[in-house]
NUFI-153489 format. One record per residue: residue number from 1; residue in one letter; x, y, z of N, C-alpha, C in turn. Coordinates in steps of 0.05 Angstrom, whole numbers, plus 5000, padded with zeros to 4 digits. Example, Ala and Ser with C-alpha at 12.3 -4.5 7.8 and 13.67 -1.06 7.14 Angstrom:
BEGIN
1:A:5264:4886:5156:5246:4910:5156:5264:4934:5156 .
2:S:5257:4955:5142:5273:4979:5143:5258:5001:5157 .
//
This chain:
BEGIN
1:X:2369:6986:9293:2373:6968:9270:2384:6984:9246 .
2:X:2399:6973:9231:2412:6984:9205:2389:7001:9194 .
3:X:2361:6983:9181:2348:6990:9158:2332:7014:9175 .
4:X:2332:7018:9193:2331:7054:9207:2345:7072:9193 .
5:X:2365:7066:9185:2379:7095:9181:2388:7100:9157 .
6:X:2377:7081:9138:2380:7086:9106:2351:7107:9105 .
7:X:2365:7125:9087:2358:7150:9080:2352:7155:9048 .
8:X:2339:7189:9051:2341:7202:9024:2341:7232:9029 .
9:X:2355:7245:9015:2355:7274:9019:2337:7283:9002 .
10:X:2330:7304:9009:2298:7312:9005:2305:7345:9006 .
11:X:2294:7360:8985:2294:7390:8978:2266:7405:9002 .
12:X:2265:7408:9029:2237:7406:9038:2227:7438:9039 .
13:X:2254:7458:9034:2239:7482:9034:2221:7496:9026 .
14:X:2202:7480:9005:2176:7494:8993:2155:7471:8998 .
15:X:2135:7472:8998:2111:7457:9008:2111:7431:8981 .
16:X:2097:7405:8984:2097:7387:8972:2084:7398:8952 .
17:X:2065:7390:8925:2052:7388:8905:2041:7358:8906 .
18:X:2021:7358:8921:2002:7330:8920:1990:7320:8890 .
19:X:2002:7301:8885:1994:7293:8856:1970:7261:8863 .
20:X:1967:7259:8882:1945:7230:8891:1951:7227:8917 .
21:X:1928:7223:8937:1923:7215:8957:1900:7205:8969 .
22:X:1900:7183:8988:1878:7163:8987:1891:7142:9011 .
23:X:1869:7123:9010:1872:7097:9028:1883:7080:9007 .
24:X:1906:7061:9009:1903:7037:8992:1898:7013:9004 .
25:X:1901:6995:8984:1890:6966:8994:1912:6952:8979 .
26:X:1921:6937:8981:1943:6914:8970:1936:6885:8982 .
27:X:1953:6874:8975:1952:6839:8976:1923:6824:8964 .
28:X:1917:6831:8940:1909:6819:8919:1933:6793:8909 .
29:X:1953:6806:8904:1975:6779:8898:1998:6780:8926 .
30:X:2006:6760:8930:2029:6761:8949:2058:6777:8944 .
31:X:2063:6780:8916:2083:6803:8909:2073:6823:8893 .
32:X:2077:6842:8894:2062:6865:8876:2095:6884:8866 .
33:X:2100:6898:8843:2122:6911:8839:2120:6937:8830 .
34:X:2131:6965:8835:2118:6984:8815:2149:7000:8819 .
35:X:2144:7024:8801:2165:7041:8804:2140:7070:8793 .
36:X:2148:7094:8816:2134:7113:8815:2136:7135:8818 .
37:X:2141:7157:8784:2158:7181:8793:2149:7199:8804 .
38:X:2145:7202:8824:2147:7223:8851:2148:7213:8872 .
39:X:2153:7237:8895:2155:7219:8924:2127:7208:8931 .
40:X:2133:7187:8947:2122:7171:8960:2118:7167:8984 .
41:X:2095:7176:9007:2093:7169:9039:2070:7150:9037 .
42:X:2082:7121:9056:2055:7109:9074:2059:7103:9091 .
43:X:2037:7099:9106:2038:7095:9130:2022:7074:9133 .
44:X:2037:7052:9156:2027:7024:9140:2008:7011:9161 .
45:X:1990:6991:9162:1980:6980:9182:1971:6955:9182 .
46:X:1998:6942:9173:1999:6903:9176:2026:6903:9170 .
47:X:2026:6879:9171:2057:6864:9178:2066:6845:9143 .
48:X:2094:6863:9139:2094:6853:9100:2125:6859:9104 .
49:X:2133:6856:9079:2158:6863:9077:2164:6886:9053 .
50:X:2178:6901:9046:2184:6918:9017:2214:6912:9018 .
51:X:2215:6917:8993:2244:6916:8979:2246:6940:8956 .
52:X:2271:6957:8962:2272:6975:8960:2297:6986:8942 .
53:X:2304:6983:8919:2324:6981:8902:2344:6956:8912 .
54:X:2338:6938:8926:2345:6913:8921:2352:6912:8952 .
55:X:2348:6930:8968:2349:6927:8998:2321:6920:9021 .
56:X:2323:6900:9032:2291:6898:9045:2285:6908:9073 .
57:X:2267:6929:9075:2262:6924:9099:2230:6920:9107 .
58:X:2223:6920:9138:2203:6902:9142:2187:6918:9149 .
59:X:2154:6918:9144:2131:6933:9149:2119:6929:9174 .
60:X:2103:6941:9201:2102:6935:9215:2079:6957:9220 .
61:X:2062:6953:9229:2035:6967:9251:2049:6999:9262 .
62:X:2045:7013:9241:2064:7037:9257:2096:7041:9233 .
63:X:2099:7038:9222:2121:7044:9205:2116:7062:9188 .
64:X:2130:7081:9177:2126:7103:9155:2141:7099:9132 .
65:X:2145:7098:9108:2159:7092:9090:2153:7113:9068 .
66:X:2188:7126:9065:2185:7147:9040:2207:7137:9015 .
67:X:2194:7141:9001:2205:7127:8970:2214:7150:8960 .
68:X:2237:7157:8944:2243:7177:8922:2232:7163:8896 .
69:X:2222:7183:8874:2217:7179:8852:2233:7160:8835 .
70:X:2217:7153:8819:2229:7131:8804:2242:7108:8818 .
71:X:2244:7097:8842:2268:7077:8851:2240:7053:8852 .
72:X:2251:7036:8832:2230:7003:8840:2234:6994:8865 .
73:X:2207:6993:8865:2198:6972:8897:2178:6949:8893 .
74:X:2191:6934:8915:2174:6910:8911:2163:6906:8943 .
75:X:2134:6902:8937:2121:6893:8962:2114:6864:8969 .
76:X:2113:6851:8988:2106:6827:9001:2091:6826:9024 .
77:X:2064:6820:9006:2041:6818:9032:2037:6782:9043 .
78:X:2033:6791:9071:2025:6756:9081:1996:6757:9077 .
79:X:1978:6773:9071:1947:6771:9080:1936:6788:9054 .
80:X:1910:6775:9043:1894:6797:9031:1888:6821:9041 .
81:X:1873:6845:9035:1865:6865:9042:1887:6883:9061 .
82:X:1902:6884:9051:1933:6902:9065:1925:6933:9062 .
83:X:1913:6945:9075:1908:6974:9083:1926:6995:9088 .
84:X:1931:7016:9082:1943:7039:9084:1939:7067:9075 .
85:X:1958:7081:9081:1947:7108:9088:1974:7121:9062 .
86:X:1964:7126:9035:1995:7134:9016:1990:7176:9010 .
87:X:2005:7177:8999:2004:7202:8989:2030:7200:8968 .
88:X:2020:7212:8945:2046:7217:8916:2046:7242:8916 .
89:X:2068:7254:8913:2079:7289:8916:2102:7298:8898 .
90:X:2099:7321:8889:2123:7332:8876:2138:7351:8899 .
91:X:2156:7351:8888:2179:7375:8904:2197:7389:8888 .
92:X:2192:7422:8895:2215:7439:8881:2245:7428:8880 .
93:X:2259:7432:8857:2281:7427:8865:2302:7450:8887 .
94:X:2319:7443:8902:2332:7464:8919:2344:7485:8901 .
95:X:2351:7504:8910:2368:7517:8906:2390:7516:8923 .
96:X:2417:7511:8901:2449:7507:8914:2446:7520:8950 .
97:X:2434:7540:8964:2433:7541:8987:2407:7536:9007 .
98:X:2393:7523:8987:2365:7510:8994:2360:7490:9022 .
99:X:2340:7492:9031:2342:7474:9053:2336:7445:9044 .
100:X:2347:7430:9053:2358:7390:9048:2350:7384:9073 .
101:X:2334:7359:9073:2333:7348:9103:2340:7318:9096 .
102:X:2340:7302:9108:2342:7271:9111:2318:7264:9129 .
103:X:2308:7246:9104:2282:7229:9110:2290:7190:9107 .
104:X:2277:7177:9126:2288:7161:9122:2266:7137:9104 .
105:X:2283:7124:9093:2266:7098:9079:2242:7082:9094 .
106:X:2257:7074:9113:2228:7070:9136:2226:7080:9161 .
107:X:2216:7082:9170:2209:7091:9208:2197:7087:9219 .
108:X:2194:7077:9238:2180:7069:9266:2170:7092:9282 .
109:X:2143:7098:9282:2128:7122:9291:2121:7106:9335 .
110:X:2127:7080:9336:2123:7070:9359:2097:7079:9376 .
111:X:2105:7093:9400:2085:7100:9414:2064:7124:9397 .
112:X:2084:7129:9382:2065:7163:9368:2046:7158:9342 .
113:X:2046:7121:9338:2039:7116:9312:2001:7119:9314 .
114:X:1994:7127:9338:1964:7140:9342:1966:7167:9335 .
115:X:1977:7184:9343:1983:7221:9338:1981:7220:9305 .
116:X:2005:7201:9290:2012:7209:9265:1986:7197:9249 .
117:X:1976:7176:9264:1958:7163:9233:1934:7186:9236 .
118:X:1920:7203:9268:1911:7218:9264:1911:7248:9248 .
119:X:1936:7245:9245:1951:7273:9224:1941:7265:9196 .
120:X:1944:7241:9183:1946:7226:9159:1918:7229:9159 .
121:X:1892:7218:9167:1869:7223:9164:1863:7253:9162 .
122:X:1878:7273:9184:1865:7301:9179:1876:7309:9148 .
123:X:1895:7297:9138:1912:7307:9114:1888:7301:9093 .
124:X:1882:7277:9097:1855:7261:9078:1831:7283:9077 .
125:X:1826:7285:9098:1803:7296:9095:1801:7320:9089 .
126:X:1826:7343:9096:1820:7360:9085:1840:7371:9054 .
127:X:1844:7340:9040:1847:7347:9010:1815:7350:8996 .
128:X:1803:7348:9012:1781:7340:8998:1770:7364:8996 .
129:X:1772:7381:9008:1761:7413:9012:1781:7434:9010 .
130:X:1802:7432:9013:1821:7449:9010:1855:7439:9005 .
131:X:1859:7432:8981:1880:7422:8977:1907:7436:8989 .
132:X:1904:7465:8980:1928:7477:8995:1935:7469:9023 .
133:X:1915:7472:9039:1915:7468:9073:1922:7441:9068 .
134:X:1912:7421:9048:1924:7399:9053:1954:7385:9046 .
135:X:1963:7412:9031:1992:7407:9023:2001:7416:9049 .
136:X:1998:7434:9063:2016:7453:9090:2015:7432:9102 .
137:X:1995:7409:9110:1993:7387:9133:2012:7371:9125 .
138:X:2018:7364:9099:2030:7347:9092:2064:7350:9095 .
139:X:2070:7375:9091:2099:7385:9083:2098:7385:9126 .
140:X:2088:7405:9140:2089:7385:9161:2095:7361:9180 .
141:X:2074:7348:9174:2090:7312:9175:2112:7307:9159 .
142:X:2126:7321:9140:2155:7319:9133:2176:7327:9153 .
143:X:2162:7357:9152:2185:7364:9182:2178:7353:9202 .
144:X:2159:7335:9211:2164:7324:9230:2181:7304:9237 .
145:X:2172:7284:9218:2190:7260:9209:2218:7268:9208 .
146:X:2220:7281:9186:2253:7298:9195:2262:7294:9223 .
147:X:2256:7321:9232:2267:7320:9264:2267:7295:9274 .
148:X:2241:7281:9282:2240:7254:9290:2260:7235:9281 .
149:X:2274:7229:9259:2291:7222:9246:2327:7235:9258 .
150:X:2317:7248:9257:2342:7262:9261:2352:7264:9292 .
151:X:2325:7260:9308:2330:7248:9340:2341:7221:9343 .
152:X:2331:7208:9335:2332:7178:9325:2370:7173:9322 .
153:X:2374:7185:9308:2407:7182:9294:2426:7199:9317 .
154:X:2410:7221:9330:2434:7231:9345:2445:7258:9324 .
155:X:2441:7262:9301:2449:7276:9283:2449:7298:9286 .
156:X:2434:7323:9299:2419:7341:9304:2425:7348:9333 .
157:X:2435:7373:9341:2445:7374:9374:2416:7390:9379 .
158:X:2410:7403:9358:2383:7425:9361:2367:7405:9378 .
159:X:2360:7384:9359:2337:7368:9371:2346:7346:9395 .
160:X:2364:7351:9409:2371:7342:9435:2343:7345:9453 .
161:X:2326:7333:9463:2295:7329:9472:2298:7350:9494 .
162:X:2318:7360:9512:2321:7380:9529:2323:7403:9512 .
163:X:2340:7411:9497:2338:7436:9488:2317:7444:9468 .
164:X:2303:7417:9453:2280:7424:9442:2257:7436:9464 .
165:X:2256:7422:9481:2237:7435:9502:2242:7464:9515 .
166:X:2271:7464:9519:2268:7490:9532:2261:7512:9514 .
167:X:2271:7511:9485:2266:7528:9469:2232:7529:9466 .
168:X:2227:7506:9466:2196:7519:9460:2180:7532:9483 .
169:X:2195:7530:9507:2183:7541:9529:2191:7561:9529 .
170:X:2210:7574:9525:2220:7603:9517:2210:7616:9497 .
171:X:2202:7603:9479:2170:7618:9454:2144:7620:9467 .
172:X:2139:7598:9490:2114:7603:9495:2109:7616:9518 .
173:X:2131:7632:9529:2131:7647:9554:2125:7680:9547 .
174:X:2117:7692:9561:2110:7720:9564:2148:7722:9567 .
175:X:2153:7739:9549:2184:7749:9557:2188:7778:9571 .
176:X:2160:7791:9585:2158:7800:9603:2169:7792:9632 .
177:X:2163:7766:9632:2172:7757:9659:2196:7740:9658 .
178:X:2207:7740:9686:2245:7736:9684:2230:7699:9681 .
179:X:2254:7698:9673:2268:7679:9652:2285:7670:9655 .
180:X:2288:7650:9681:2322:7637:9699:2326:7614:9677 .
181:X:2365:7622:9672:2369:7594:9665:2359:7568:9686 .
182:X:2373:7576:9706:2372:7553:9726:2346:7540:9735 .
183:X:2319:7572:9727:2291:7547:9736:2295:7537:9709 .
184:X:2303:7543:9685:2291:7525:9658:2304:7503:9654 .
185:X:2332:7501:9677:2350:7474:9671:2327:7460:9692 .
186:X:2321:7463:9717:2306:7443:9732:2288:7434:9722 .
187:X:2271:7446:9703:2245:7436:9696:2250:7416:9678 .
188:X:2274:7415:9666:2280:7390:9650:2299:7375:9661 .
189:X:2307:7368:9688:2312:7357:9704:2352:7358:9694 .
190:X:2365:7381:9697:2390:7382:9692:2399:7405:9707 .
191:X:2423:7404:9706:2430:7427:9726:2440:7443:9705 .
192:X:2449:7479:9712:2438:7494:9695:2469:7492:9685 .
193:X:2492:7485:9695:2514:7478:9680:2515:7467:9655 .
194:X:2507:7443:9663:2503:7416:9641:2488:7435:9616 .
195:X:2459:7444:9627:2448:7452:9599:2453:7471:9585 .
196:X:2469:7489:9599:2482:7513:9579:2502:7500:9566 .
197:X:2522:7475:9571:2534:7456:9558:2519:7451:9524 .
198:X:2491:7434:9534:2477:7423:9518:2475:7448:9488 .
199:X:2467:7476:9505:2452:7499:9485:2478:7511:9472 .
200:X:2505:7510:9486:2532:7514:9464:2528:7492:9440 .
201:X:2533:7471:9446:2535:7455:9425:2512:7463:9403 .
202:X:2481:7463:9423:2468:7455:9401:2454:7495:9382 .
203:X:2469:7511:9393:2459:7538:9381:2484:7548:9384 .
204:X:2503:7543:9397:2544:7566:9385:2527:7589:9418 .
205:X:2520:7583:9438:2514:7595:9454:2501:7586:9482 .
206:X:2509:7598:9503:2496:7587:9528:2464:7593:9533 .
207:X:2445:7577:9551:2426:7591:9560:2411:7616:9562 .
208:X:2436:7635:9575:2413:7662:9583:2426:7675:9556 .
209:X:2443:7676:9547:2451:7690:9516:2432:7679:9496 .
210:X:2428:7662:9495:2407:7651:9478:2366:7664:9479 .
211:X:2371:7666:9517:2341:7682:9520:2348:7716:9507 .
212:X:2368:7725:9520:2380:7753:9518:2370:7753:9486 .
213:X:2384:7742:9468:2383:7748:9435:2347:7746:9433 .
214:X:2336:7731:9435:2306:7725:9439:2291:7756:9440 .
215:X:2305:7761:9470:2286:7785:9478:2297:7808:9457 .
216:X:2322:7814:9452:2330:7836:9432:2319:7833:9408 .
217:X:2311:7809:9392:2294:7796:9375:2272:7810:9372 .
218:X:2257:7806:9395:2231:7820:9389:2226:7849:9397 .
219:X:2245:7857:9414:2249:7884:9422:2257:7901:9385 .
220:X:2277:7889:9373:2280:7904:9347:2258:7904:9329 .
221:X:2239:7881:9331:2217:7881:9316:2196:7908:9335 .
222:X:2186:7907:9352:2175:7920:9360:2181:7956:9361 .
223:X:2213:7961:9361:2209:7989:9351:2209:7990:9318 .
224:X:2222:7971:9302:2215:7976:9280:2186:7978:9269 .
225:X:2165:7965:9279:2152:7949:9262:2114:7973:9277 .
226:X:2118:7975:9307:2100:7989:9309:2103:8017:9323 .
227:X:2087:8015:9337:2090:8055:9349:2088:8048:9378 .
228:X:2090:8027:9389:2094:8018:9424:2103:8032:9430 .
229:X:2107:8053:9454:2129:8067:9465:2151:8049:9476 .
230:X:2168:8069:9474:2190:8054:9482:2196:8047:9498 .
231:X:2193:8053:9524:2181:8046:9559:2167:8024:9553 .
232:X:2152:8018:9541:2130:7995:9542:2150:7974:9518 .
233:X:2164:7980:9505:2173:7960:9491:2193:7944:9509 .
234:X:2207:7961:9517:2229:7947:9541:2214:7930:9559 .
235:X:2196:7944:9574:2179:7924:9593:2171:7898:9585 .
236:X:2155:7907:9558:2153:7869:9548:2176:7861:9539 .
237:X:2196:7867:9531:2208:7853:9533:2224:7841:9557 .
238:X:2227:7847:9585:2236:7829:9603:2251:7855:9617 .
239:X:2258:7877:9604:2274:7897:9615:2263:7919:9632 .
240:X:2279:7916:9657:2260:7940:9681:2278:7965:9681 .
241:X:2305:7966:9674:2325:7984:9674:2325:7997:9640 .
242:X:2318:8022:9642:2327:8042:9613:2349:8043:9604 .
243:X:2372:8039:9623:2394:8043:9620:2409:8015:9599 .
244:X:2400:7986:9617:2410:7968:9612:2395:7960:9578 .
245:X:2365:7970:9574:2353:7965:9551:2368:7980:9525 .
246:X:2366:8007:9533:2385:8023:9513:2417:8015:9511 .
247:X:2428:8004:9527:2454:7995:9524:2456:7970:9505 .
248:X:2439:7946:9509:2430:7928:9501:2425:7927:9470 .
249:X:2412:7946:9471:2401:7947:9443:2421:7958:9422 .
250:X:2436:7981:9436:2460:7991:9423:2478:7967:9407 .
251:X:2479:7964:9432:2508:7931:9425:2498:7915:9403 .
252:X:2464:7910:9413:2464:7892:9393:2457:7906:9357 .
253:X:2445:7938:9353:2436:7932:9332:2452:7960:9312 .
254:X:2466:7969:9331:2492:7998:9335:2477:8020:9334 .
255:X:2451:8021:9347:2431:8049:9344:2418:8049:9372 .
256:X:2417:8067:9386:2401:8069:9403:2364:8068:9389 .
257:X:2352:8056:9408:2323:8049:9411:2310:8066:9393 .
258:X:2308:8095:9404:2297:8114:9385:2300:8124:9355 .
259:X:2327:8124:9358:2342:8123:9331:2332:8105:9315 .
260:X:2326:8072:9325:2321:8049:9306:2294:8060:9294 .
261:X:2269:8067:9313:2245:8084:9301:2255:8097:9287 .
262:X:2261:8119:9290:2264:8140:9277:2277:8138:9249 .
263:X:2291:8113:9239:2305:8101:9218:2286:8091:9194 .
264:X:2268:8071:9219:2245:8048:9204:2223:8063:9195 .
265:X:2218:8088:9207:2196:8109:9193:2207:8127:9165 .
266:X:2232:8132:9171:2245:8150:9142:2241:8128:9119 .
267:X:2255:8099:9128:2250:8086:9097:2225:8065:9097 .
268:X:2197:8081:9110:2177:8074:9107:2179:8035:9119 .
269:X:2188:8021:9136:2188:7999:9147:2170:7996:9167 .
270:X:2170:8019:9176:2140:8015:9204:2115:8030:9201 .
271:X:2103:8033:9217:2079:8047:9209:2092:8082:9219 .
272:X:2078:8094:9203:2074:8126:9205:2060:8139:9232 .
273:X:2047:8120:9239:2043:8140:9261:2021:8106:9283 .
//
């Protein structure tokens, strides 16, 4: 439907500033009107309508709705005692290379509208004891919504539901152990053509180049950062050949392995000993 994909861009790279959050109650009168400067999330649980700088869309058992500051809205309840779940927040402004996401006006949480209202209660409860932790939950269910949003539209190749998966299965793997494109295309039921297709589009790179950078990833953190030998750093990282690790690493960081230690200790970046 249209009123899916009306939007607002949103500054989300620094955590919210919760300025009120709570349960509300509405439909005391059948129209109610406000305008409210800061953002706005609820999450709704009855059936109404809002109107939204002069555009309406419809409330439903499971819908999310984010307001930008200041824009009048008008609500339309069918029933007394209209329940929901709100939060009012400030946000940094970006900086010219700041991260922007697109959040939408309303959204349909569907099957997941159990997961999220449980998020929204843990957000509740723990403003009450720890506001910070309860800002991190909150900025959170932004990026979630985001992404979710951004599945929704097609907008996002990242969040293509196959390559979101494989990537997270590639964080949550021991990168000790091999790491086939072709078992990680089966497990998401594609052949390993197609999905190195998918991981060009959606990262400027295929499959096993994508694991490859991963493992050099943490292979550079690891001689920088501690005193692992270097035999053992290769190993966890996925590499059984000295030859192919030190070559590897060359290419990617223009220092052989030892050299990189031996760099990160002179300008004090790793530990001393």
């Amino acid at each position: 439907m249209n009123w899916q994909r009306k939007c607002w861009s949103m500054a989300l790279g620094s955590r919210p500033r919760i300025t009120q959050i709570s349960m509300g109650t509405h439909g005391y009168l059948p129209v109610q009107w406000w305008r409210i400067y800061a953002w706005t999330i609820h999450l709704y649980r009855y059936e109404g309508r809002i109107v939204v700088d002069g555009e309406s869309f419809p409330l439903r058992l499971g819908h999310m709705g984010i307001n930008s500051p200041g824009v009048f809205t008008e609500y339309h309840f069918p029933t007394r005692d209209c329940s929901h779940f709100y939060a009012h927040f400030l946000m940094e402004p970006a900086a010219s290379d700041g991260v922007r996401v697109e959040l939408p006006v309303m959204f349909d949480w569907g099957s997941r509208y159990e997961e999220v209202c449980a998020a929204t209660e843990r957000i509740l409860r723990m403003h009450a004891r720890n506001r910070l932790r309860a800002e991190i939950l909150l900025w959170d269910l932004l990026w979630e919504l985001a992404d979710s949003f951004s599945v929704t539209r097609g907008t996002d190749p990242r969040l293509n539901p196959a390559v979101r998966k494989v990537m997270e299965w590639v964080e949550q793997r021991n990168f000790a152990e091999s790491l086939r494109a072709g078992d990680l295309a089966g497990e998401v039921g594609y052949s390993a053509t197609h999905l190195n297709r998918l991981f060009r589009v959606a990262v400027g790179k295929p499959l096993k180049r994508y694991i490859m950078d991963r493992r050099l990833e943490k292979a550079g953190h690891l001689l920088s950062q501690t005193t692992i030998p270097i035999k053992s750093v290769a190993r966890q990282c996925g590499f059984r050949d000295a030859q192919i690790f030190n070559k590897s690493i060359r290419k990617r960081y223009g220092l052989a392995p030892s050299e990189m230690r031996r760099r990160a200790r002179a300008v004090g970046a790793g530990p001393s000993r």
